[in-house]
ZAMARGU-4260 file (C-alpha; in steps of 0.2 Angstrom, whole numbers, plus 5000, padded with zeros to 4 digits):
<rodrens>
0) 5288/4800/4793 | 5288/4788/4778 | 5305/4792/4774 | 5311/4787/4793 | 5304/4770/4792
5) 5311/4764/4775 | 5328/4770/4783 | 5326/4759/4798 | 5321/4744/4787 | 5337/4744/4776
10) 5349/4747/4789 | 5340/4731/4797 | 5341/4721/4781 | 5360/4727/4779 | 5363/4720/4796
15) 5357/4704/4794 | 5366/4701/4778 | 5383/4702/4787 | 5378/4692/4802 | 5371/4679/4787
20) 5388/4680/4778 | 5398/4677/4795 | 5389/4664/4801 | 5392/4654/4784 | 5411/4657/4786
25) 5414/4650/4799 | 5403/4636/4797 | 5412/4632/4781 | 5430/4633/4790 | 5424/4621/4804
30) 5421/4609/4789 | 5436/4610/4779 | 5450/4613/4792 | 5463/4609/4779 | 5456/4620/4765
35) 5459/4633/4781 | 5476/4630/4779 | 5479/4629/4762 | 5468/4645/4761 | 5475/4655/4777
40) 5482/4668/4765 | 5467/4671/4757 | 5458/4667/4774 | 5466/4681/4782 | 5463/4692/4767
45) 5445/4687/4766 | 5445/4691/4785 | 5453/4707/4782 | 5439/4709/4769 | 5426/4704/4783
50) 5432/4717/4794 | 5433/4730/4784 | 5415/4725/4779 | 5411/4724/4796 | 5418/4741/4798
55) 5410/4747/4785 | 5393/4738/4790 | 5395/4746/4805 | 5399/4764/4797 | 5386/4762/4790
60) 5375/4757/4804 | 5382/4773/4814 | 5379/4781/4800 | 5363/4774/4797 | 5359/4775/4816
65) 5364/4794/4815 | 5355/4796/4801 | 5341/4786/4810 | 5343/4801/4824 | 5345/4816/4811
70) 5329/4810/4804 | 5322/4807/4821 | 5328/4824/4826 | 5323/4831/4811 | 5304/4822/4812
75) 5304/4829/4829 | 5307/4847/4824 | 5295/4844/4811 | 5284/4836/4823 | 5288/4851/4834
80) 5287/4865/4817 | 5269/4852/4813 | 5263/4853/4831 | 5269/4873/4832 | 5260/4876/4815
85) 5245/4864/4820 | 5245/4877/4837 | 5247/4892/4827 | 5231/4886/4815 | 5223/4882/4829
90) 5227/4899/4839 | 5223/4909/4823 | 5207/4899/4821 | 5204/4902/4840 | 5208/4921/4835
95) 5200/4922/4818 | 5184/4914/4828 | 5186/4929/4842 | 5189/4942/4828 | 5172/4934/4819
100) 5166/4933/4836 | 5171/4951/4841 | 5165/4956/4826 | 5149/4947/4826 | 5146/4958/4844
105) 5151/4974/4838 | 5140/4969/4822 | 5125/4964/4835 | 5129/4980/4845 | 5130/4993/4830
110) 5113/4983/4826 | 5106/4985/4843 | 5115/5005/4842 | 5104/5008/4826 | 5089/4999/4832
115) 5089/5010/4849 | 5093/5026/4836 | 5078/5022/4824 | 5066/5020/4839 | 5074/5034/4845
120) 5071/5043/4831 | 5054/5035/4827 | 5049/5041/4844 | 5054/5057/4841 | 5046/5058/4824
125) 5031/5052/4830 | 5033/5066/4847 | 5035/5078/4833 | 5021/5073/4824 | 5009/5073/4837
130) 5017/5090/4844 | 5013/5099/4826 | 4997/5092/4827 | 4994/5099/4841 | 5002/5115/4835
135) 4992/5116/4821 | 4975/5112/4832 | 4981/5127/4843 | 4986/5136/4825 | 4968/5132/4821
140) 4959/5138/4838 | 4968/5151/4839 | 4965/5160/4822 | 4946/5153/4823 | 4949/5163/4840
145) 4958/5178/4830 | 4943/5175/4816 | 4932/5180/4832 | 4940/5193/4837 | 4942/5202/4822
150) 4924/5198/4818 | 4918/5206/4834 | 4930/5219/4834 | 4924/5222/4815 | 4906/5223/4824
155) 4910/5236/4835 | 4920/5244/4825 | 4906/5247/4813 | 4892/5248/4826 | 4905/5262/4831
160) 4905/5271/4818 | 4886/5270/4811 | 4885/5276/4832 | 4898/5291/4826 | 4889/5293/4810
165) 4871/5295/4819 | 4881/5307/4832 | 4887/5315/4818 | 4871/5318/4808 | 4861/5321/4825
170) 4876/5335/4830 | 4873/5342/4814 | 4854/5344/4812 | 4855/5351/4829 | 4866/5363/4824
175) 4858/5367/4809 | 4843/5372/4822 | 4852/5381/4833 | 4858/5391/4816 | 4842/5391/4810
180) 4836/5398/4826 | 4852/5408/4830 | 4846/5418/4811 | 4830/5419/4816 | 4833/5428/4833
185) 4847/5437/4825 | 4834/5443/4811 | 4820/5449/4822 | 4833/5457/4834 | 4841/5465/4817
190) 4820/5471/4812 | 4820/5480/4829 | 4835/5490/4824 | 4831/5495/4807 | 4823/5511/4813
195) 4839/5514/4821 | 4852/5522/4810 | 4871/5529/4816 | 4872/5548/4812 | 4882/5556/4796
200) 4896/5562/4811 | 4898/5544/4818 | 4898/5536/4803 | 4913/5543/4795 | 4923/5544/4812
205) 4920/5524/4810 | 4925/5525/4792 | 4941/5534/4796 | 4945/5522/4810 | 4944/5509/4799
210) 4953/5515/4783 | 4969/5516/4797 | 4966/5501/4802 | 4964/5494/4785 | 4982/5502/4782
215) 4989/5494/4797 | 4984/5477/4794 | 4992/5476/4776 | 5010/5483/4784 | 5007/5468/4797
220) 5007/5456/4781 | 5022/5462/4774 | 5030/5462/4789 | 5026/5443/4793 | 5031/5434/4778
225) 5049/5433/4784 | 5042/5425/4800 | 5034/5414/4788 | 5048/5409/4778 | 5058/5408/4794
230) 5047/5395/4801 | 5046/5384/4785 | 5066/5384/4784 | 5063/5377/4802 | 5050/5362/4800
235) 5060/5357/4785 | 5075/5354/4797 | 5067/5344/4809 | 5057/5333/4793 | 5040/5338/4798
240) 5037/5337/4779 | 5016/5338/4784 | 5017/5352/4794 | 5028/5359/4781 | 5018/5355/4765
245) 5001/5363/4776 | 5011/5380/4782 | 5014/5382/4764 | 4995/5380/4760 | 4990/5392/4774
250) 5002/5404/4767 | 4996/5402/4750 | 4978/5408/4757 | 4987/5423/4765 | 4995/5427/4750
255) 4978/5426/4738 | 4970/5437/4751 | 4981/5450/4752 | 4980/5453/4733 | 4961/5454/4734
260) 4962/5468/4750 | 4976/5475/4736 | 4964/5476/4721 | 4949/5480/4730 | 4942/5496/4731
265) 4931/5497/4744 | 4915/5508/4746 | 4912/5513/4765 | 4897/5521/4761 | 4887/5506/4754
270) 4892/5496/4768 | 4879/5493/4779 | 4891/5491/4791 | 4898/5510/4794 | 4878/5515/4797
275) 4871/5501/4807 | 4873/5506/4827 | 4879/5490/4840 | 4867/5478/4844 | 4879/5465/4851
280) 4891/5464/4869 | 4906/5453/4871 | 4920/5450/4883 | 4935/5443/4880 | 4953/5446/4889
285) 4944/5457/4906 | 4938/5468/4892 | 4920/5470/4885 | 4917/5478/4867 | 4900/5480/4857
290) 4898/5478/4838 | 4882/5475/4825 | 4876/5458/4817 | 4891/5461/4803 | 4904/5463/4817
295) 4897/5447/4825 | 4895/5438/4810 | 4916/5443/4806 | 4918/5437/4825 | 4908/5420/4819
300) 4919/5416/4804 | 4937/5420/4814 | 4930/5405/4828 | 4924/5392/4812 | 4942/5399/4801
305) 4952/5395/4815 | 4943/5377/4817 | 4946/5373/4801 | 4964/5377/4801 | 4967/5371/4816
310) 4960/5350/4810 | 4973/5351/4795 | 4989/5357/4806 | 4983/5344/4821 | 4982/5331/4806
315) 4999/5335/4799 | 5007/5336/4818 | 4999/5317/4818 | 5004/5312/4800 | 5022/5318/4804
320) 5021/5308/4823 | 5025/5325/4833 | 5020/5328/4848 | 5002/5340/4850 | 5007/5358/4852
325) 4995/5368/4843 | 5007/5382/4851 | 5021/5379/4839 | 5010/5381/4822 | 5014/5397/4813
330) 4995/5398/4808 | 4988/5400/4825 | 5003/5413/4828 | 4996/5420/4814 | 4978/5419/4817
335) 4976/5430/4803 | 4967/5422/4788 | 4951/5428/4784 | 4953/5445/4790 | 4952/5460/4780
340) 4954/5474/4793 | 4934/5479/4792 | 4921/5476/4807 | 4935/5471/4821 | 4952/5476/4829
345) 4962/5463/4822 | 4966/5458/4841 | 4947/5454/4843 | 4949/5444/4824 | 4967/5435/4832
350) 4959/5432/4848 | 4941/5420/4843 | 4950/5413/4827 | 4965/5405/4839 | 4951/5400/4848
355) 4941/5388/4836 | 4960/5383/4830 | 4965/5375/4847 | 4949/5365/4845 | 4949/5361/4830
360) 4969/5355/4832 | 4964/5345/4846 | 4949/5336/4834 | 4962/5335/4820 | 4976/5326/4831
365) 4965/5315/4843 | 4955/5310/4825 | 4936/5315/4833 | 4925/5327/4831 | 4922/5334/4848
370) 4920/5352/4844 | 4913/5352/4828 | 4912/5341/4812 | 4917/5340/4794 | 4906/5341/4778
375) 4910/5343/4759 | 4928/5346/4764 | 4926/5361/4778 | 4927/5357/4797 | 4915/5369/4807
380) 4912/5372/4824 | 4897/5365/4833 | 4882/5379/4835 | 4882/5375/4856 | 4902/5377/4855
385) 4903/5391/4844 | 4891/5400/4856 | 4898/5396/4871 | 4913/5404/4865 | 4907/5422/4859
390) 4894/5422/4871 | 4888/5437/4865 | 4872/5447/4872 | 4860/5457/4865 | 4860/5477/4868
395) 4845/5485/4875
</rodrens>
């Protein structure tokens, strides 16, 4: 803009100094007209000088004038370059100012976003909070609850078992009664028949009986031990490992006790057995048979033998989670231990020993002591159940 007007102001100062030098010219040929003449050569040259001044003034005033509009042109286009850039600056401020601003609004919104997020999440934390507080109050009433239970089932549980234990004791000082008594009756009963005394003749016929049967009984043991093996092979396959480990015991016994009936050598004649005559009747299978005291006493210990056995195979049936089949043990098939072939057919023997081991299996799987009870080690059957199931009556 500067540069325009000190342009316009010496094309302005160039004109006036040829206008200036004109004017004087002619001025000075109006006053000396014959000097004109005597200078018309140099006149004429001085006007040619004039005009070509002129021309060149005027060159230079075109010149100047197009330099005038070059640089007017050329200040407009800058005006117009200033005035594009001035818009530009402004749009980019306008721009920069939307950015700041857009950015100022996501800025104000993330803000707001994370605000919302932390409350939120405060909310939830604090929803939380009161929620496992409220867990841990139910926690708390409900193991104070469980504390309770387990106090009063603790309660029961022992009053239960002081109750069993009283049971217990009270069962077994009434059997010891009924024993007592049983001995007594059995003893005065016996008294009655000491006068009475089986003849020479009868006595060895039952000492002959029983030496057969005696022999008959020790081929039945040989002949079962592969039965027995047979049957162990078979619980080991199906894992009953209690069962198993309790066959092997029972067999053990059986074992023991046929090497005592082996070594022994019996004396029928100092038993009192083979002279004393029957003082006893019972009935098993639609038949009735009649023995002395020793016979009832042999039929006593099959019934309390087979109890005992019976609890430890109905224990290991449990221990091993089988199902209850007193059926399937290969000591009530047996039925055979504690028998030594004297005082009863071993059928008689077989019969009342499977009949205190059902019982007694039932006691030892179920875990109670229904039919008899357990002391230092040995399960017997209860006095009122043992007689119950000899039911035996006195002769004469």
């Amino acid at each position: 803009m500067n540069l325009f007007n000190a342009q316009r102001s010496a094309i302005a100062i160039a004109l006036g100094t040829v206008l200036a030098l004109g004017a004087s010219t002619q001025a000075f040929a109006r006053a000396h007209p014959e000097q004109d003449q005597q200078k018309a050569p140099a006149k004429q040259h001085q006007d040619k000088q004039q005009d070509a001044d002129e021309h060149a003034a005027q060159q230079e005033a075109r010149k100047a004038q197009a330099n005038k509009a070059e640089a007017q042109h050329q200040a407009a286009a800058r005006g117009e370059q200033q005035r594009a850039r001035e818009a530009a600056q402004r749009n980019s401020a306008r721009e920069h100012e939307q950015q700041i601003a857009t950015q100022r609004a996501s800025a104000a919104r993330e803000r707001a976003g994370r605000e919302q997020a932390d409350r939120v999440q405060a909310e939830r934390a604090e929803a939380a909070r009161r929620a496992a507080l409220e867990h841990r109050a139910i926690e708390a009433r409900k193991a104070q609850q469980e504390a309770a239970t387990r106090e009063r089932t603790t309660e029961k549980t022992r009053e239960a078992q002081q109750r069993d234990a009283r049971q217990r004791e009270q069962a077994r000082l009434a059997d010891q009664r009924a024993r007592e008594q049983h001995l007594r009756e059995q003893q005065a009963h016996d008294r009655n028949l000491q006068q009475k005394r089986l003849s020479q003749l009868e006595q060895q016929r039952l000492i002959a009986l029983h030496r057969q049967r005696e022999l008959q009984y020790q081929r039945y043991l040989v002949e079962r031990q592969s039965l027995a093996l047979r049957n162990a092979q078979l619980l080991q396959q199906q894992r009953r490992m209690a069962q198993y480990r309790y066959q092997q015991q029972y067999y053990e016994r059986l074992r023991l006790q046929r090497e005592r009936l082996s070594a022994a050598r019996y004396n029928y004649y100092n038993d009192p057995y083979f002279y004393t005559p029957a003082s006893y009747r019972y009935s098993w299978g639609g038949n009735t048979y009649q023995t002395n005291q020793y016979g009832a006493d042999m039929l006593r210990q099959a019934i309390n033998y087979g109890y005992n056995e019976g609890v430890r195979a109905g224990r290991a049936d449990r221990l091993d989670r089988w199902r209850a089949n007193y059926h399937d043990s290969y000591a009530y098939q047996d039925a055979n231990y504690g028998y030594n072939g004297y005082y009863l057919n071993q059928s008689d023997y077989n019969y009342y020993f499977r009949q205190g081991f059902q019982r007694g299996y039932d006691d030892g799987y179920y875990s109670r002591d229904q039919y008899g009870y357990e002391e230092n080690g040995t399960a017997s059957v209860l006095q009122t159940v043992l007689s119950m199931i000899l039911n035996l009556q006195p002769l004469g």
